[in-house]
N, C-alpha and C positions, 0 to 999 in steps of 0.2 A: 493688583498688588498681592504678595505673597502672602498666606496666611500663618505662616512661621518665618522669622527671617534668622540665620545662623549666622552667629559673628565669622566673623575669618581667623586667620592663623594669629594674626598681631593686635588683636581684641584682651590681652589676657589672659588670668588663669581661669575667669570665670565663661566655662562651656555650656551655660544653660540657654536654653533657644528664648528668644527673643520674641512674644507673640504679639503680632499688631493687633490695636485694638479695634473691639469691633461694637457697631452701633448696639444698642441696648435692645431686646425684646419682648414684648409683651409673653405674660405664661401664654395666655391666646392661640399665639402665632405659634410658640414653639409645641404646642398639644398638636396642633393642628400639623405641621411637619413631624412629629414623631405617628402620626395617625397614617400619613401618606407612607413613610418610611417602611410601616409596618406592612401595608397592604400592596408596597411593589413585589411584582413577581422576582426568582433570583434570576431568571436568564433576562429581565430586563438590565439586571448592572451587569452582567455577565457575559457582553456578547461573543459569539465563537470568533475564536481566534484567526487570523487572516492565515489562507497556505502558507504564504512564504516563511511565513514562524516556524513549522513545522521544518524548512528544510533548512535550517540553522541548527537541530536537533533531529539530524535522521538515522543519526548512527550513535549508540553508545559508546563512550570512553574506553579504549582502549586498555582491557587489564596484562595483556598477555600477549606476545607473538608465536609464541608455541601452542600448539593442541591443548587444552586442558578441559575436555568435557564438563567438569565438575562447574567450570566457571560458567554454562552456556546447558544448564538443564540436561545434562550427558547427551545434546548433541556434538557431533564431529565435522572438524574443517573440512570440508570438501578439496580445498586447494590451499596447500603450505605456502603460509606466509614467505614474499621475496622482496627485498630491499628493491624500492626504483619501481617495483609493478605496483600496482593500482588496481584490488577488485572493484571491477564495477559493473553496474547496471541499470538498464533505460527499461522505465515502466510508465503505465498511467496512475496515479494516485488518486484516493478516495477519502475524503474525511467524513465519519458518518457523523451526523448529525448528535444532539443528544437521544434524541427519538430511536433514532437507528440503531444508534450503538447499544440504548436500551432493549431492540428487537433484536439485537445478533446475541446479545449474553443469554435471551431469554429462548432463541431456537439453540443454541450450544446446553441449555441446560435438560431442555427437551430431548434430545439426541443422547446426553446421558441416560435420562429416566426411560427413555423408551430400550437402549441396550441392558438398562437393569432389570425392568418388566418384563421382558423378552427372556433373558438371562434365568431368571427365578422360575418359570414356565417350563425351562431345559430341568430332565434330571439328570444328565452331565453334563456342567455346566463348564462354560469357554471361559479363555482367559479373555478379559473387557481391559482395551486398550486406556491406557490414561490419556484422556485426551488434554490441552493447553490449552487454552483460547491466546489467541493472538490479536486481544483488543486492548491489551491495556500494556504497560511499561512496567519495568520492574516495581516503579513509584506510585503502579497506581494511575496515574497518569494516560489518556486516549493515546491510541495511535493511529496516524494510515496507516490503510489498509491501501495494495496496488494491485495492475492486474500486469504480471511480466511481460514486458515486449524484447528482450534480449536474455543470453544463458549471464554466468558471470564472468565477465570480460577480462582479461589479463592486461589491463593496460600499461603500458611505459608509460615514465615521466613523460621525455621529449615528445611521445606519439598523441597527449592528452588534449591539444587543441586541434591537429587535425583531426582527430575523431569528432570533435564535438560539430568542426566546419563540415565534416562527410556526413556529420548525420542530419545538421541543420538544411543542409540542400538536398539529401534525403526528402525527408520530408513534407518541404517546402515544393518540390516535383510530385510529392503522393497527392497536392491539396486537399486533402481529410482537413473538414470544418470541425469543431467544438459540436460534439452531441454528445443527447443523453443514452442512458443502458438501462436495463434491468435484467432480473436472473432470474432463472428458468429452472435450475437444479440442484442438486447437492451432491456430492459424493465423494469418496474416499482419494488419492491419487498420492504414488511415492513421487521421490526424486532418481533420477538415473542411477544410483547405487541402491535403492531401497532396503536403507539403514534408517529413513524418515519417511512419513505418510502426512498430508498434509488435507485436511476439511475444507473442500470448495465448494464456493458458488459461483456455478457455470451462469455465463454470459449470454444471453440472448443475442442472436448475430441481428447489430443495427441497421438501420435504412443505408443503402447504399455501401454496405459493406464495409465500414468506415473499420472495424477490429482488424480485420486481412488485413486493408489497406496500411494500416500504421505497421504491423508487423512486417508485410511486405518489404516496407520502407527502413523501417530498423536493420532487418535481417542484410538488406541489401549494403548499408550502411558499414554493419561488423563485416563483412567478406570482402568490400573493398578495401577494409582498416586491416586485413589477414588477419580478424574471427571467424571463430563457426558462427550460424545462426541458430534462431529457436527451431524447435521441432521440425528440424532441416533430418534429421538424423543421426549428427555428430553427435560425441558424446559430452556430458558438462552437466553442473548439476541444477538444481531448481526442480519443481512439479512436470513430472514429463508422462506422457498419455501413448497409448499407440504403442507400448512394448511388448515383444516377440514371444510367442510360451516357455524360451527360454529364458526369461525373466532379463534379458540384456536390452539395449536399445536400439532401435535401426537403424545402422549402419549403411543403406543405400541414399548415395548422394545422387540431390538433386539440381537438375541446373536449373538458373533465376527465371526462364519462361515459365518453367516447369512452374514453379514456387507460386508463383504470380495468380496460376490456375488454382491451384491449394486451395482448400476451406480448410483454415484451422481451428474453426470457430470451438468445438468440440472439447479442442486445450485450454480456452482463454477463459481463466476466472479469476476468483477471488477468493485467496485463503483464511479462511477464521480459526485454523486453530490446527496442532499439529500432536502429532504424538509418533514415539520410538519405532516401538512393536506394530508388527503388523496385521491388520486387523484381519479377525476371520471371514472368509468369503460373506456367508449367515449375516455378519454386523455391515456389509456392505450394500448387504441387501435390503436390511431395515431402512438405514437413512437415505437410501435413493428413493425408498418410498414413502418418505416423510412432504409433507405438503408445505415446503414454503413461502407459499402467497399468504399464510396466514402468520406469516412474520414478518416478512418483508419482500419485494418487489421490485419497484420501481425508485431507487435511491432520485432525492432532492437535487442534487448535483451534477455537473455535467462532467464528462473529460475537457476539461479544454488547455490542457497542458501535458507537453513528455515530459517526464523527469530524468535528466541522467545523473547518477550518483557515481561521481567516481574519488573512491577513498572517504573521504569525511565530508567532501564539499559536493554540493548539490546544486547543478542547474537547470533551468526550467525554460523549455521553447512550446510558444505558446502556438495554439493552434488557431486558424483563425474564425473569427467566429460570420455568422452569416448577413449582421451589418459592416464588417469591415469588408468582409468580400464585397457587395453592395458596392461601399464608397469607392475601393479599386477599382471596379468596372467603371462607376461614372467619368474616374477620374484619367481614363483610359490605362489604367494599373493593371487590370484582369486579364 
């Protein structure tokens, strides 16, 4: 039974909520529930939020279809908004835990105090990049964090299910199971126009090579849809590695054997925080040599899902994990 009941619309004028009564209790009883109350922990009423919440809210509201920096921390569109296209993009997603996401705010503040220590040491001293962290929403609020499996995709309306069917059997041909990650490094890395610089942490390449493989399978995915792929060489923007001393991106294309052979392990990370300016060689070399095993490591969580976002809407193909493969085979499925 409900423990408030509201009249309806043809109740009258009177709106006042209607409480069902409830049995009488001893002071006793109720000391004794205000004792318990007090001594719950808060993540016991509080448990984290299931993924698929998250991709109900992956994208912020729309304020603007025009450039307007100001609206977006003075960063810049990469790609002008067009009626009927769809930017999107296919990644794996990370929710860090509260633990985690307490160890990433606390290695981002380290990486500050170590460029201000370092800095103060100089007696001409560098400009210190303002760095963002990319953990929290404008509200305050957690976010995933992803590691990119494709550039930003220019999709059509009409073209937005067959990409999703070319990437699901994609994938489903890669058979990459659900595993876990952890990370191995830190360091600075632009986007293809390097007007943005973007704080990673590099990927530890998994058992069986399971990072290539999905990227593999992605890339192959966008070039039969007529995209570029990731660090194929095209150009497009996102966190891009491997650029030429003439600061542009590599332009030689490769074909899908070719790709296949690739280690990109090197590109696939995870960005915590970004900033404009570009940082001086000296601060690049600080946080590569900062020690992140004493922040964090080995995340709780596995991949066991692609995300593809395209425009506001978000779907998720799951990967399979190593009791469903199991039941396939017995069931002569495998």
């Amino acid at each position: 039974m409900a423990l408030v009941d509201y009249p309806d619309s043809e109740s009258g004028d009177d709106s006042s909520p209607i409480v069902s009564a409830q049995p009488a209790q001893s002071a006793s009883k109720i000391a004794v529930k205000r004792k318990h109350s007090a001594s719950a922990k808060p993540t016991d009423a509080l448990p984290p939020l299931p993924s698929a919440f998250h991709d109900l809210y992956a994208t912020n509201a729309r304020v603007s279809t025009s450039d307007n920096p100001s609206l977006h921390g003075g960063r810049k569109r990469t790609v002008p908004h067009v009626e009927g296209v769809w930017p999107s993009h296919v990644y794996l997603e990370w929710i860090p835990s509260q633990a985690e996401s307490k160890a990433l705010h606390s290695l981002i503040k380290h990486i500050k105090d170590c460029l201000e220590l370092q800095n103060a040491k100089r007696v001409k001293k560098l400009a210190i990049p303002e760095i963002v962290p990319s953990l929290l929403s404008e509200l305050g609020a957690s976010l995933p964090l992803h590691v990119s499996l494709s550039r930003t995709l220019q999709i059509k309306t009409e073209d937005r299910e067959n990409f999703l069917d070319t990437l699901r059997v994609s994938l489903r041909k890669s058979a990459v199971r659900a595993f876990n990650f952890e990370f191995q490094s830190l360091k600075w890395v632009p986007n293809a126009e390097r007007n943005r610089w973007f704080l990673v942490l590099g990927i530890k390449r998994p058992e069986h090579d399971k990072l290539n493989g999905l990227l593999h399978a992605c890339n192959k995915a966008a070039h039969d849809s007529g995209h570029p792929g990731l660090y194929t060489g095209g150009k497009g923007d996102g966190p891009m590695g491997g650029n030429n001393s003439d600061h542009g991106p590599k332009r030689r294309k490769v074909d899908e054997h070719e790709q296949r052979k690739q280690d990109y392990s090197e590109y696939l990370h995870v960005t915590i925080a970004w900033n404009l300016a570009e940082p001086d060689a000296e601060w690049m070399t600080v946080i590569e040599n900062i020690d992140i095993s004493k922040y964090i490591q080995s995340p709780e969580a596995a991949f066991d899902a692609v995300k593809v976002k395209i425009g506001n809407a978000v779907q998720s193909i799951s990967l399979a994990t190593r009791r469903a493969a199991q039941r396939g085979a017995v069931l002569g499925l495998g």
